[in-house]
C-alpha positions, 0 to 999 in steps of 0.5 A: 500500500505505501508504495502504491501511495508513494507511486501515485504521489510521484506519477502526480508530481511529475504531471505538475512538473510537466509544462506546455508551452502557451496553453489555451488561454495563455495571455501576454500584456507587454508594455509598448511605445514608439520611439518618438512618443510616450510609452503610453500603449499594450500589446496583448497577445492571446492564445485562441486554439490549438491547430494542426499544422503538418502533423505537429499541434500549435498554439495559435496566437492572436493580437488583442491590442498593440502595433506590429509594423516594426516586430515580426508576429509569431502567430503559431508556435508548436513544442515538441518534447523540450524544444519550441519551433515557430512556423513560417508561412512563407518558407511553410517550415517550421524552425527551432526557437527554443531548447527548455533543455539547452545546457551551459554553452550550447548554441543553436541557428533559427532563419527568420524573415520580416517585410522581404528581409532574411536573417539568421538569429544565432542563439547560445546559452549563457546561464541556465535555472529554475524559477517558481510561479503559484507553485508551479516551477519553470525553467529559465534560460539566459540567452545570447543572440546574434544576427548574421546580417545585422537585419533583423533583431531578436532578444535575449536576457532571461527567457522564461519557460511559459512566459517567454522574454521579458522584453519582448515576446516570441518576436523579432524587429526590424533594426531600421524600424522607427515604430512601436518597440516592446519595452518590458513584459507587464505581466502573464496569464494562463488557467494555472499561474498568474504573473506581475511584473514586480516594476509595475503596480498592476497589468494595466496602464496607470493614468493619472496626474503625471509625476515630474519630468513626464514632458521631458524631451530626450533627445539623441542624435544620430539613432543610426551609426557605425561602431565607435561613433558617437551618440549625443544626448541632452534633455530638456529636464535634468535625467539619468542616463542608461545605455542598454544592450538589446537584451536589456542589460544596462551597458552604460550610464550617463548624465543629462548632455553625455556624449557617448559611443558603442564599439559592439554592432546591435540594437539598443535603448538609450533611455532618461530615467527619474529614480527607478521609472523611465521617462523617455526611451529613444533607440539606436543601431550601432551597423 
């Protein structure tokens, strides 16, 4: 009797542990903004259905709110074992996004394709863990991602097993692009977890009296250079400045009228910020 006890405990534990990536329902709310406005719009991407698609189940995903000229939209998604593949109605394949399993150094290649534009994202793993979410726990990966041509964007930092990126969804993005960018993942639902980002006091978008500086104009020139030169940047209102890399890690600091320059080639956010809250975010490709 107590193994079969113990059995049925473990058979139990091991259904709990096993996740599906985006399941009916699985709902992503992304704080969104344009490079020459406030950051002041959602994008909300919803899973609708599950369809076939040459033989392999996909998450069907549908835009509920937001802009998409500058991202690719990603509309079915399919997981198979510990890999996520994403499929391409004009290639009509499917390509590998995602390994939940990847160990420490390993890499993969996805082709990717946006607007006539054709690029390879090559991902590696830098770090790998495990988070928990209403008990529920998932894998985390810490990922690098190059493109071959510089054309086109993808994002890495950490990705989260059923959440994704925390700065932008399962996307990429032109790197010429001048409209709408994904800022942050404001927060994550699905039938079993609900998640908040802990920067922001609730899904929605707060309105209100604006606080201090909100009218402040960054501005930064030029948004397009070549490695080594250098960025101006001045404010109308005294700001902190931070330099992050497209997976979101701040790779520099500054004050208010800093000029500064980037020696690594990539997509990147120069941003005002007041305390701990962004006032103003502007975007740079370094070619």
């Amino acid at each position: 009797m107590r193994k079969l006890i113990l059995a049925t405990i473990l058979l139990s534990t091991a259904l709990n542990a096993q996740t599906t990536f985006a399941p009916l329902g699985a709902k992503w709310t992304y704080k969104q903004g344009t490079i020459f406005s406030p950051d002041t719009n959602l994008a909300v991407l919803e899973v609708i259905n599950d369809t076939f698609i040459q033989g392999r189940t996909c998450s069907k995903l549908q835009i509920n709110q937001g802009w998409f000229g500058c991202h690719e939209f990603v509309q079915f998604l399919s997981q198979s074992n510990d890999s996520m593949f994403y499929f391409d109605p004009t290639s009509n394949e499917f390509h590998l996004l995602f390994r939940w399993d990847a160990v420490v150094g390993e890499n993969w290649s996805t082709p990717v394709q946006q607007s006539g534009f054709l690029d390879t994202l090559d991902w590696s793993v830098i770090d790998t863990g495990q988070t928990t979410i209403d008990g529920l726990w998932l894998r985390t990966l810490q990922i690098n991602v190059v493109p071959r041509q510089g054309t086109i964007y993808g994002y890495g930092g950490t990705v989260i097993e059923r959440l994704g990126g925390l700065w932008t969804p399962f996307t990429w993005i032109l790197g010429f692009c001048d409209g709408e960018t994904f800022l942050e993942l404001r927060c994550y639902e699905d039938p079993d977890i609900s998640w908040l980002n802990p920067q922001f006091e609730q899904c929605d978008l707060i309105t209100g009296v604006p606080d201090a500086f909100v009218s402040s104009e960054l501005m930064v020139s030029p948004t397009v250079i070549d490695r080594g030169e250098t960025i101006s940047i001045t404010s109308t209102e005294p700001l902190a400045i931070e330099l992050l890399d497209a997976t979101g890690r701040i790779a520099q600091r500054a004050r208010t009228s800093a000029t500064i320059s980037i020696d690594q080639p990539g997509f990147y956010f120069i941003r005002g910020v007041v305390g701990s809250r962004a006032i103003s975010t502007r975007r740079v490709l370094v070619r």
